[in-house]
N, C-alpha and C positions, 0 to 999 in steps of 0.2 A: 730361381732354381729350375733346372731341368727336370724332366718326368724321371730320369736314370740319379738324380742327386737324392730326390724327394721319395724313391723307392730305396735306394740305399739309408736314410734316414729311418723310416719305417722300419725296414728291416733289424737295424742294431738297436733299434727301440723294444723291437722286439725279444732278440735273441738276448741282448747282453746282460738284462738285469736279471733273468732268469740263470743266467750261471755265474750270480753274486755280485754284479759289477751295477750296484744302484746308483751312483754317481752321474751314469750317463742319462739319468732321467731330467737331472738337473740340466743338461747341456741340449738334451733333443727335445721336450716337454714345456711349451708354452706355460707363462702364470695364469695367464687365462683359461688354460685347456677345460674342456668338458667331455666328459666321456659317457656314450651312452650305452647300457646294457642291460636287457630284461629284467636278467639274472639279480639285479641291484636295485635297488628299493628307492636309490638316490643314484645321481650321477658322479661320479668320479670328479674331482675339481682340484686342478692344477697339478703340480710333481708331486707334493705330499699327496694326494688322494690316492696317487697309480703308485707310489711306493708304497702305502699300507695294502692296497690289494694285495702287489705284486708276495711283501713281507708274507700276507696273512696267509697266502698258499703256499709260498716257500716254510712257513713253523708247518704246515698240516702235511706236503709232498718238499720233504729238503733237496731229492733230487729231479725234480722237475725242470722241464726244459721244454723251453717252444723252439719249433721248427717251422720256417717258412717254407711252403710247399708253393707256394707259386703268388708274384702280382702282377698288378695292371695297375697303368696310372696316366692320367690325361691331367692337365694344368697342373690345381694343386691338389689332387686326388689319387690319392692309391689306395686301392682295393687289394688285402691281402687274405690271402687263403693260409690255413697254419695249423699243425698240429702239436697240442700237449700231451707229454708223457711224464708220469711219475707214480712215486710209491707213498701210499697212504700211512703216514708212519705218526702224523700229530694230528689235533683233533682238529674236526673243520664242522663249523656253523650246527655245533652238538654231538657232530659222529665221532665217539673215539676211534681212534687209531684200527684199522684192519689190517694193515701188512699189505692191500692187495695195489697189484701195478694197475693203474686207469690210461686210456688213451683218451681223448677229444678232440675235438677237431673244431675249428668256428673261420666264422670269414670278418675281416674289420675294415670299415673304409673310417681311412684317413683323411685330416684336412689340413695342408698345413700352410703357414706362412712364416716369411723369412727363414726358413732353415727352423723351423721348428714343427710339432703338432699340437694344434691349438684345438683339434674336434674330433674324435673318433664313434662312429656308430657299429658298434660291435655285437654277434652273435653267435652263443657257441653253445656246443653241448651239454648242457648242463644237466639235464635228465639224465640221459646218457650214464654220465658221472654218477650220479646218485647211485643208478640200476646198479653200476658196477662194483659201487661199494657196498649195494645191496642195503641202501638208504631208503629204497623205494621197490614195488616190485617188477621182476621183467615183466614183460608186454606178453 
């Protein structure tokens, strides 16, 4: 695969399950996959893993949506830069419901093979998120 195939993979990995389309996890998403993120106590493993995340913020923000703001990719690696938006409308990891819109922003490098992603190291604003929902307090 080309640097331009394996960022177009990235990409609708990204964008599509977020506007209800989890299907595509099953077709870009290695069985092997591991995903790594602070944020997560364990790593994400395999389609089912990154569809219960992907599920568990869509019941908390239903219209949530990630935006690729820009990557880069050499072999089988893309580095993606991305931002989340959405409205806090179900509960997430104990906080009921506040009504309030959240931004975030994180960066994730990709690792893939065959036409798939089999490794991601991801970091995002999760603080951030919290502060906004007023989970935690500002700085």
């Amino acid at each position: 695969m080309t640097s331009e195939q394996n960022k177009a993979i990235v990409r609708r990995a990204f964008e599509e399950p977020w506007k209800g389309n989890l299907d595509v996890i099953d077709e870009l998403i290695a069985t092997q996959y591991i995903g790594h993120d602070p944020a997560n106590p364990e790593p994400l493993r395999g389609p089912a893993g990154v569809k219960e995340f992907i599920s568990t913020y869509r019941a908390a923000f239903p219209d949530a949506r990630i935006t690729v703001e820009q990557q880069l990719a050499e072999g089988d690696l893309v580095a993606t830069r991305w931002t989340g938006r959405g409205t806090h409308e179900g509960e997430l990891m104990g906080i009921s419901p506040t009504g309030k819109r959240v931004t975030v922003s994180g960066l994730t490098i990709s690792r893939l093979e065959g036409g798939k992603i089999v490794e991601e190291f991801q970091n995002w604003d999760t603080f951030g998120m919290m502060q906004q929902l007023e989970a935690v307090p500002a700085l």
